[in-house]
Every structure is written in C-alpha cells, then in structure tokens.
C-alpha positions as CSV (number, residue, x, y, z in Angstrom):
1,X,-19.7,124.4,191.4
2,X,-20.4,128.0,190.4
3,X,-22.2,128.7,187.2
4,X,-20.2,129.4,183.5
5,X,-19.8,132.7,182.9
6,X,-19.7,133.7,178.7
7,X,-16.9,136.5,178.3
8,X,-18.4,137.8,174.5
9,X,-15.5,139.3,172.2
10,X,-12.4,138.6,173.6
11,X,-9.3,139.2,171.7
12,X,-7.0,136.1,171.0
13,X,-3.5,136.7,171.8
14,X,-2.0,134.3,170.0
15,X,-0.8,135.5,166.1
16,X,-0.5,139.3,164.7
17,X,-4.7,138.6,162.8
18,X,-5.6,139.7,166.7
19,X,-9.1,138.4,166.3
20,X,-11.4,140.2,168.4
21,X,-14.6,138.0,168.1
22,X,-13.6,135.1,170.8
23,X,-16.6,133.7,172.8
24,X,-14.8,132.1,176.1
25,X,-16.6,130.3,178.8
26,X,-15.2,130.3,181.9
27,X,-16.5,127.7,184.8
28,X,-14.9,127.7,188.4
29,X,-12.3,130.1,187.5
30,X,-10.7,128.6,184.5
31,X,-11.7,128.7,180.6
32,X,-14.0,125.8,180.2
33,X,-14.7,126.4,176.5
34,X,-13.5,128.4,173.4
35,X,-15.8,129.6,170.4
36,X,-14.9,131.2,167.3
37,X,-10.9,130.8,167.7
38,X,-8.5,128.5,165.5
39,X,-7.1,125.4,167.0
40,X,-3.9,127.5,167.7
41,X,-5.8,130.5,169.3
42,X,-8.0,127.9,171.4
43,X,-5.1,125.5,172.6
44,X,-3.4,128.8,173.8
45,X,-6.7,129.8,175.8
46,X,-7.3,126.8,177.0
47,X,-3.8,126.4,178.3
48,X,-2.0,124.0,178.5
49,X,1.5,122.6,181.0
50,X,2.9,125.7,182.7
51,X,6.2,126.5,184.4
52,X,5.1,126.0,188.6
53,X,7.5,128.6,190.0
54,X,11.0,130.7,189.6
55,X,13.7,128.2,189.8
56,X,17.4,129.1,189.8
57,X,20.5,127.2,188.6
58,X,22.6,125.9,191.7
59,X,25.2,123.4,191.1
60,X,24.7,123.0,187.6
61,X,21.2,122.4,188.4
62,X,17.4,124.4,188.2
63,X,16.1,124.2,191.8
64,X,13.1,126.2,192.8
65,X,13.0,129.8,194.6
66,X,10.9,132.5,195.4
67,X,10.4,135.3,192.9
68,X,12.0,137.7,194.9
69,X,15.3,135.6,195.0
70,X,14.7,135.4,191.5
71,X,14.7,139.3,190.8
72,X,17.4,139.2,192.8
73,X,19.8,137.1,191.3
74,X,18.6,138.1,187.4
75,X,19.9,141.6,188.9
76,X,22.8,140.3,189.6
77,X,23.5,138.8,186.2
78,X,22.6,142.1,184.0
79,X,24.6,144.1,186.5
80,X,27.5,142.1,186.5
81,X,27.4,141.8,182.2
82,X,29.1,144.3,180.4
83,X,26.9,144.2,177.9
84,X,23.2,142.1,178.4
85,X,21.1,141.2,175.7
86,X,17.5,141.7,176.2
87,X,15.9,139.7,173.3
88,X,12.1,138.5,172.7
89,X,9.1,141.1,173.5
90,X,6.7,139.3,170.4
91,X,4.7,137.5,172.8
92,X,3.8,139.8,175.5
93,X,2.4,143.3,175.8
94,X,3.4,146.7,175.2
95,X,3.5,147.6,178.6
96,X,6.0,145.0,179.5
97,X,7.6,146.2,176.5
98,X,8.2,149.6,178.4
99,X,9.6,148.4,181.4
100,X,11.8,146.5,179.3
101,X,13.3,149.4,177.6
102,X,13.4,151.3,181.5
103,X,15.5,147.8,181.9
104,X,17.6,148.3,179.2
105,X,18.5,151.5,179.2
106,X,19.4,151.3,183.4
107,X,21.7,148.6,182.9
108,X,22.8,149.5,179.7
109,X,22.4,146.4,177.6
110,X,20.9,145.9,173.7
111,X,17.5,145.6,173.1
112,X,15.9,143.3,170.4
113,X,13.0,141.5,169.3
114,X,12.1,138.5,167.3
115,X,11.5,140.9,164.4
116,X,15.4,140.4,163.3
117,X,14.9,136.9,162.4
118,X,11.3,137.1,161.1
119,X,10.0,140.8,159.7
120,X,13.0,142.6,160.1
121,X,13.7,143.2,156.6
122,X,10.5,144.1,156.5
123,X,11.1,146.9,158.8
124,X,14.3,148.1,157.0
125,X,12.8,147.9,153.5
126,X,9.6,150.0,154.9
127,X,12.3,152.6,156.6
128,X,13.3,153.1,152.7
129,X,10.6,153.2,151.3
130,X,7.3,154.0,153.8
131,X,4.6,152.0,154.0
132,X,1.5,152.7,151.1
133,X,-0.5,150.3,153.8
134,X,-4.4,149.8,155.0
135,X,-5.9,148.3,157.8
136,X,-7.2,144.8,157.6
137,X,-10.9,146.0,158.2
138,X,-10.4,148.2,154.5
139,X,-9.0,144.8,153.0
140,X,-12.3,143.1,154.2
141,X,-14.9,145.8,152.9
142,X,-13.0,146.7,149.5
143,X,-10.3,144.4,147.7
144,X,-11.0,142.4,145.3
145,X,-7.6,141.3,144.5
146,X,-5.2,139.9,147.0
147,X,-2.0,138.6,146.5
148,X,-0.5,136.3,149.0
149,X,3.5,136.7,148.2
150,X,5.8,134.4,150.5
151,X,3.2,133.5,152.9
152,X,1.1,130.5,154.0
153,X,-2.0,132.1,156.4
154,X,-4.1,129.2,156.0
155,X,-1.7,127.4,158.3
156,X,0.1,130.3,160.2
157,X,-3.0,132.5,160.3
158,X,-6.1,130.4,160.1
159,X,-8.7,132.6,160.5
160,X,-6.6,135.6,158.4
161,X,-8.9,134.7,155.1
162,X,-12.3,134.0,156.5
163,X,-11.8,137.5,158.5
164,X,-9.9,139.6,156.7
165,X,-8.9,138.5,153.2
166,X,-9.7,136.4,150.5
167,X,-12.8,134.3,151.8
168,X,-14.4,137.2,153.9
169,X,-17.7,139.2,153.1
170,X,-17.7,142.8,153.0
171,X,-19.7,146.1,152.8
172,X,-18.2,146.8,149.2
173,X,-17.2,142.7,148.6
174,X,-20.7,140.8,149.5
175,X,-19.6,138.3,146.9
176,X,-17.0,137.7,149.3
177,X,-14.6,134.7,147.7
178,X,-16.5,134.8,144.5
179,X,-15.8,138.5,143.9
180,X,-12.5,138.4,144.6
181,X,-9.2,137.3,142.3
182,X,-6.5,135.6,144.7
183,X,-3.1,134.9,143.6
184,X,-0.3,133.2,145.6
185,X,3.5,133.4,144.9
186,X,5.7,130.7,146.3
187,X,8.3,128.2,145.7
188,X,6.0,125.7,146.2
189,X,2.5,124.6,147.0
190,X,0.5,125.0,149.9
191,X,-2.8,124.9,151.2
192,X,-2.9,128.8,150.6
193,X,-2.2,128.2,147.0
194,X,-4.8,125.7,146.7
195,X,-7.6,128.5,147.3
196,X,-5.8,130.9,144.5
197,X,-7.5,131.1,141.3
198,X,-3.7,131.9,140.3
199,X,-0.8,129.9,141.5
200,X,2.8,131.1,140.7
201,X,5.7,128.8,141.4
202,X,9.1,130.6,141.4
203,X,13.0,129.5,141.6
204,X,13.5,129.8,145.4
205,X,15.5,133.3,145.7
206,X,14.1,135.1,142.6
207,X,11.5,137.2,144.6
208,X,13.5,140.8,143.3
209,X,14.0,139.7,139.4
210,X,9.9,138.4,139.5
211,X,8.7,141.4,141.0
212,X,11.1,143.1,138.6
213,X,9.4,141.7,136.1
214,X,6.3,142.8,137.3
215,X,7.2,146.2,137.1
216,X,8.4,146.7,133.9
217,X,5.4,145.1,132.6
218,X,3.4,147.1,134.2
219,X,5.7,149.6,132.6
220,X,4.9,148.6,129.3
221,X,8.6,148.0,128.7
222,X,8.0,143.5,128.7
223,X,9.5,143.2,125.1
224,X,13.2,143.3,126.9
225,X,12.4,140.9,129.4
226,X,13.6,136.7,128.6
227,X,11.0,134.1,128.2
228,X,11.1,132.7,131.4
229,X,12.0,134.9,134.6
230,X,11.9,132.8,137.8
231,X,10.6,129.9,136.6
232,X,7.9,131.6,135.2
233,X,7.2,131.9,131.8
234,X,6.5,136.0,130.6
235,X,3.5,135.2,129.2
236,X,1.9,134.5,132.6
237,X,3.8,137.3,134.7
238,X,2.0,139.9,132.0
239,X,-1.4,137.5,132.5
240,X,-0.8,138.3,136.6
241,X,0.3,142.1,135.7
242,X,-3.0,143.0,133.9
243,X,-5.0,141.4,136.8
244,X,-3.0,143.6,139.0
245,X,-3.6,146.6,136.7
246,X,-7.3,146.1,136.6
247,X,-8.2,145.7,140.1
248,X,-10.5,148.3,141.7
249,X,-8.3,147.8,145.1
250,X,-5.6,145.7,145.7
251,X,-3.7,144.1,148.6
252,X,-0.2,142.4,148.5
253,X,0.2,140.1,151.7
254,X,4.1,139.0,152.4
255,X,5.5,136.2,154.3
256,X,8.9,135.3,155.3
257,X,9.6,133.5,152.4
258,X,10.0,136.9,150.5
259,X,11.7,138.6,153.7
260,X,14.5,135.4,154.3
261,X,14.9,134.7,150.3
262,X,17.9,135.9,148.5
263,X,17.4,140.0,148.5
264,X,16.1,140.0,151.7
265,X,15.1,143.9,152.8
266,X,16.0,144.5,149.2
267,X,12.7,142.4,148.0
268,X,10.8,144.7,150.3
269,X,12.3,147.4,148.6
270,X,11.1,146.6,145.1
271,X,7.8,145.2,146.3
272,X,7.0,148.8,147.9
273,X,8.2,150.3,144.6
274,X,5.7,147.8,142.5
275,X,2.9,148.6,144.7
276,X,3.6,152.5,144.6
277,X,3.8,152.2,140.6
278,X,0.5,149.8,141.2
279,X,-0.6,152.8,142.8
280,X,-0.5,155.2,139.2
281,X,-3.4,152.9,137.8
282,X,-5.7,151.7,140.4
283,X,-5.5,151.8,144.2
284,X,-3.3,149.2,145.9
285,X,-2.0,148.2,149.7
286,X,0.6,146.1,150.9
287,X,1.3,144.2,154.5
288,X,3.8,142.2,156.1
289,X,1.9,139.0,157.9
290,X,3.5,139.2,161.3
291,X,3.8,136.0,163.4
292,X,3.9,136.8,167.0
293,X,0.8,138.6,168.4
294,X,2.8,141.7,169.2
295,X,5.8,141.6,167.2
296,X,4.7,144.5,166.0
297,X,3.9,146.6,169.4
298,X,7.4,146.3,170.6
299,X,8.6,147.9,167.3
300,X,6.0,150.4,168.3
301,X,7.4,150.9,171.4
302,X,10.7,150.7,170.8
303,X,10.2,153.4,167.9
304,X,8.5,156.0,170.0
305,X,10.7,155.8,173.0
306,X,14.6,155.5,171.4
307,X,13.3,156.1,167.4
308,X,14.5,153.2,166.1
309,X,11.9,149.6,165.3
310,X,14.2,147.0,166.6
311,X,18.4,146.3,167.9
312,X,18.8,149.4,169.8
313,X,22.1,149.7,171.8
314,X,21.4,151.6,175.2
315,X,25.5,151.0,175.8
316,X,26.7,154.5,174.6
317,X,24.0,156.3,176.8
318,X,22.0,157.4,174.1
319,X,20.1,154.6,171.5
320,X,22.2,153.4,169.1
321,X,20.7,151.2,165.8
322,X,23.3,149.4,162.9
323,X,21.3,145.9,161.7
324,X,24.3,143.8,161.0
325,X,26.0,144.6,164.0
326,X,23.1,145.3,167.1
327,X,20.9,142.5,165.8
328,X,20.5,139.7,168.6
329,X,22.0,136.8,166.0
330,X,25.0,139.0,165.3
331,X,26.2,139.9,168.7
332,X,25.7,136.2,169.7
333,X,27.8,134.7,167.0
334,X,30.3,136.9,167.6
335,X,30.1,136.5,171.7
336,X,30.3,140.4,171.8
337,X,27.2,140.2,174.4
338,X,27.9,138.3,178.3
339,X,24.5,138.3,179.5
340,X,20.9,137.4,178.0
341,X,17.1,138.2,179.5
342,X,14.8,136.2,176.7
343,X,11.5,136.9,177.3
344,X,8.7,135.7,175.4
345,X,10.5,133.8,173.1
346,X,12.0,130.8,172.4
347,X,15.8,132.0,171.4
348,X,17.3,128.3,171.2
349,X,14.8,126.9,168.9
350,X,14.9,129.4,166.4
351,X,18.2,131.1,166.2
352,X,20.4,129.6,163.8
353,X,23.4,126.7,165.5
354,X,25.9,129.1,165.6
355,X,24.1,132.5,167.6
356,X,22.4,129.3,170.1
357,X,25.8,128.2,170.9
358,X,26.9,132.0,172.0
359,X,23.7,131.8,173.9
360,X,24.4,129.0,175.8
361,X,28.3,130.2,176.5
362,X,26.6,133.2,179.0
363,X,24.1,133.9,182.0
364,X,20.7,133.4,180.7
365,X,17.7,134.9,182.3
366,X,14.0,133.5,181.0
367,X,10.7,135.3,181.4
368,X,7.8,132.7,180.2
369,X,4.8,131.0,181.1
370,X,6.1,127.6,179.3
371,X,9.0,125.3,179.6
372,X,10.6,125.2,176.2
373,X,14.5,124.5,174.8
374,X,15.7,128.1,176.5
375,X,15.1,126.7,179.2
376,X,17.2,124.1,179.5
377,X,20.1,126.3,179.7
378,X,18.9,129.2,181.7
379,X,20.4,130.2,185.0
380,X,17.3,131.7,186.0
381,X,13.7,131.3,185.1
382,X,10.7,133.1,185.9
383,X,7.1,132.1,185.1
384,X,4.5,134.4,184.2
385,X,0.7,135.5,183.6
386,X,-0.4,135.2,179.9
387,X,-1.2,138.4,178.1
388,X,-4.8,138.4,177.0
389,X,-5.9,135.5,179.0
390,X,-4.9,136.2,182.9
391,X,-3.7,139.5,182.6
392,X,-4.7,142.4,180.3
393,X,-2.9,144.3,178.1
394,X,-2.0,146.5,174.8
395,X,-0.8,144.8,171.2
396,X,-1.1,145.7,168.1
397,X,-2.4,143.8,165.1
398,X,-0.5,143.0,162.0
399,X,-1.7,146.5,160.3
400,X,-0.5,148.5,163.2
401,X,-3.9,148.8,164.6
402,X,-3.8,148.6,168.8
403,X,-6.2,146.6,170.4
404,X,-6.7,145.9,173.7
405,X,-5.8,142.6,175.4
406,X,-8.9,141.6,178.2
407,X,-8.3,139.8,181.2
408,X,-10.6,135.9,181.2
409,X,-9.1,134.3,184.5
410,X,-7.1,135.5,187.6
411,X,-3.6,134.0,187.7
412,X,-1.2,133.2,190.9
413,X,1.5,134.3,188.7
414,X,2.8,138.1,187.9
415,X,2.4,139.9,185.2
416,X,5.4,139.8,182.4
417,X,5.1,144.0,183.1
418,X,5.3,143.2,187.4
419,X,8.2,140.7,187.0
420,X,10.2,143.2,184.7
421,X,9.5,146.0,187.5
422,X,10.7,143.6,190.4
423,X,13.9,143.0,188.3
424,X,14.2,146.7,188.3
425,X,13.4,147.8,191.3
426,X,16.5,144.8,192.7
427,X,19.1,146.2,190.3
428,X,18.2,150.0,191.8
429,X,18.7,148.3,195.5
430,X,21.7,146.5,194.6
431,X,23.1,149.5,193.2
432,X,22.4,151.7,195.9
433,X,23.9,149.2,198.2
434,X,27.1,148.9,196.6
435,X,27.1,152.7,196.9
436,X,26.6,152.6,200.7
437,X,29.3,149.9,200.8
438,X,31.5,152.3,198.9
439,X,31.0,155.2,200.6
C-alpha cells in the first residue's frame, strides 16, 4: 500500500465557479479523499460508475469493440451524413474543443454547444449590447450589492457565495455578508432568496417590464409607471432602485430563469441597458452564472476560430451563424441534420420531446465518461478520461477567466482531445482510400 499523496489547489471541473482551492488525496492511484469542494464537485472527483469500453450497435444491439473500430465506424457515420451535428463541448476542455471544430469543419457538419438551451440568449443579448462585466475575484474584494436575478447558486453553484459573492470576505468587503446588501429576483422562493435581505417575487415572464421598471425609476420618470408591475408593487421596485443607486459597486448575477422566461435574449438586452444606465451613478457589473464547467471555453473557442460563440454551420465551406435556424434544437426538430457526435452532454435528457425524437430518428455517436439516456440510443459510444481529474486541461470560469485544468490520477482511457484526433485521423484514411479506389 503506497503512501497518500496531497495534491494542494486543484481546480474542480465540475460547474462554471471553477474553484481553484481543492485539496485531493490520492492513495494507490485513485482519489481517496476530497477537501474544500461541494458535494457536487467531490462526487465528481471521487467518481463514480464509468462506461468500461467503446461499444458499437450491431443488430440492434451495443456490443463491445476496440477504440480503433470505434473511430472507425463513428467515421463512417459523419462521412456518410450530409449534414452531422456535433453538439455538447460544456463538459470537456478547450483543447478537445479544437479538434472538434478541425472535426467539423473536415466533414462539414454544424457545430453547437449546450449554450443554445442554457446561456444562449445570453450570448445573443451580450452581441447587442457588450458586456460592462468583472471578474469574480473584483466581486469578492469590492461589491457590496449583489443581485441574484433568475438564479439559484446555493443549489447550482454551492460554493459561488462563500467564494465569490454574497457571503465571502474581501480586501475592500472584510465585513463580508454583513457589509453587503443582497437582493434576489425570482418567481419563487429558494434557498438563494432565503440569504437576501431583499426578496422580490415576480409574475413568471415579466423579467423585461420589471427591469423596465427599474430603469425608468432610476430615470426619475416612476410617476407613469402603474401600481403594481410584475407582481410587484412600485413602491418596492423604487425601494430596490435606490439601493441600486447607492451602492459603491454593484453586481447583477443571471440565471436561466431570466434567459428562458418570456423575452428571452431580449431580457438580456434591457438588463445590459439597466446596468449601463446603473453605470451613470455608481459603478456596476453584470454576469451570466454558467452551468457547465466550460460552457463558456467552447464559446471561446468557437469565437476565435470561425467568429461566431455558438451554432456555426461549416456546410457552405466558410462558418455560417443564424440562431433559429443552426441551433442544435432547431435542426433536430426539423430532421434537417442525418448524423449526431454528442459529446459531453446529455442531449436526450435535456432537449425538449420533440428535438430528442429527431435525435433518435439518426446515427448517433457519444463521447462520455458516463452511461446516461444518450446512450441508450447511440450507435456508437466511446468512453473517455475526465477533464481535470485524469487528464489536464484548459476551461474557463463563468467570468471568462481561463484556468488550468491539472491532472490527479492516470486513466486507462483517452483523452476527449485523443479520441476526437483518432476520429479524425480514420475519416482522413477513409477518404484517402475511397480516392485510391476511385482512381
């Protein structure tokens, strides 16, 4: 039995708050213990039951293969589609990310990401309007007012307030909770809004006319507004618009209840105009809470290397971005894609009834370390190495700050990055030998 070794600030790979303070003790090459994580970030450390090896669908059945007959037939499938949907990317890191746009663009298929059915509004709304944003460490050492708009971080991001936001200590904020004013906005309560000092229940889908609201109080124009806007009476939207007005820094955090409500990008549109009129008074931020560890590196990615965040088309030869019409969800429903590679993410059990049907109607290729509702009706799967655990890695955290993913344990398995290059490198053979063939 070989002695514990204590790997000291390890990054958790697990949700876009990136927390790079992990203590992980590893004994006889696995991780024995976990310090400092969330339950979430630990039970993904610790791991947990795995996918053995690639398996392939034969006879209407998954049967188990090598991983080069795996590349191989998963070649097969994108080179025989028209027009293959590469869809996922949250979960893994930006160097996969990169071999998957090489993928993309070689056999001509549609890349996307989970963004388009989480932040992508988000993304649009931001494209209108930039981005008057901060990182998380400037949060921490100077707001002391946070709004939480749409979101729930004590249960989707644990550690997000103890860290970074409303219960956290910093250079200018030693007070930490007790100096700071926290307001939530939701449709209804939560264990976020339990911690607020200010709680603001709203009609479900009146995000734009609230923060509408807001603005023309802030305006000094409130004596057209009605009595009630929302659900909420004006007398307490002007009570929350002076506590916005007086802060010495501010930071709006949004959630996909803003981002999915009625308005959609549009919300994100008039937030980013409250906080930029915020902005004539007193200094204020605003961030999206992503989900996925790296749903924002493959937007990242994706933006440096075609110029466009999410839904790029490498069909036409060049990239080509419409939301509405190259979004993963909207090519599904309307069966105008014949081939799918999902990888690191679990297409069936969030896309709506509708877009899972058109997934299961084609080829479907997985690329993840777990066995999950994808992959019942995959026609080939491919297990891999986890990012930030057995292999290392680039993501970026929620504020667009990169961080690098370490290494804790060696894996049997390949890389997400290796198994995209295999893939690759078997659709340039098969090429090539249907070239020799013709010739």
């Amino acid at each position: 039995m070989s002695e514990a070794i204590m790997i000291r600030d390890a990054v958790c790979s697990f949700c876009g708050c990136l927390c790079d303070d992990i203590n992980v003790e590893v004994e006889d090459g696995k991780v024995s213990r976990v310090r400092h994580a969330c339950r979430l970030g630990s039970s993904k450390i610790m791991g947990h039951g795995r996918i053995q090896s690639p398996m392939i669908r034969k006879d209407g059945v998954l049967v188990a293969a090598s991983f080069s007959e795996a590349y191989e037939r998963a070649a097969q499938i994108l080179l025989a589609a028209s027009k293959p949907l590469l869809y996922g990317w949250a979960s893994t890191s930006c160097e996969a990310a990169k071999k998957g746009i090489l993928l993309a663009e070689e056999v001509g298929g549609v890349l996307d990401s989970t963004a388009t059915v989480c932040h992508g509004p988000s993304v649009i709304g931001i494209e209108e309007k930039g981005l008057p944003g901060a990182t998380l460490g400037q949060v921490k050492n100077r707001a002391d007012t946070i709004v939480f708009w749409g979101c729930n971080p004590a249960e989707a991001h644990p550690r997000h307030s103890l860290r970074y936001s409303s219960n956290s200590s910093g250079k200018f904020t030693p007070q930490g909770r007790e100096g700071r004013k926290i307001i939530v906005v939701d449709v209804r309560e939560t264990r976020t809004s339990k911690n607020a000092d200010k709680f603001m229940r709203i009609v479900p889908g009146s995000d734009y006319e609230v923060i509408s609201a807001l603005r023309m109080l802030i305006a000094g124009k409130g004596e057209i507004l009605p009595d009630v806007i929302g659900g909420v009476k004006k007398v307490d939207l002007a009570d929350i618009a002076a506590t916005l007005k007086s802060a010495r820094f501010g930071a709006i955090f949004f959630g996909l209840g803003i981002t999915h409500s009625r308005g959609r990008y549009k919300n994100i549109d008039n937030a980013l105009s409250l906080v930029a009129e915020l902005n004539s008074h007193t200094k204020f931020v605003i961030m999206p809470m992503r989900g996925h560890y790296n749903v924002g590196g493959i937007g990242q990615v994706l933006a440096w290397s075609s110029g466009y965040p999410m839904s790029v088309d490498f069909t036409r030869g060049a990239p080509y971005f419409n939301p509405g019409e190259t979004a993963a969800c909207d090519l599904l429903a309307k069966r105008d894609v014949d081939a799918a590679l999902i990888i690191a993410a679990d297409a069936v059990s969030n896309f709506p009834h509708a877009t899972a049907e058109g997934l299961a109607s084609i080829p479907v290729i997985q690329i993840d370390p777990y066995e999950n509702p994808t992959t019942i009706l995959s026609d080939v799967v491919i297990p891999c190495a986890i990012a930030g655990v057995e292999v290392e890695g680039t993501a970026y955290r929620m504020d667009g700050l990169a961080l690098r993913l370490r290494k804790l344990v060696d894996s049997s398995l390949p890389s997400d990055e290796e198994i995209l290059t295999g893939i690759l490198e078997s659709v340039h053979r098969q090429r090539q030998r249907k070239a020799n063939q013709g010739a």
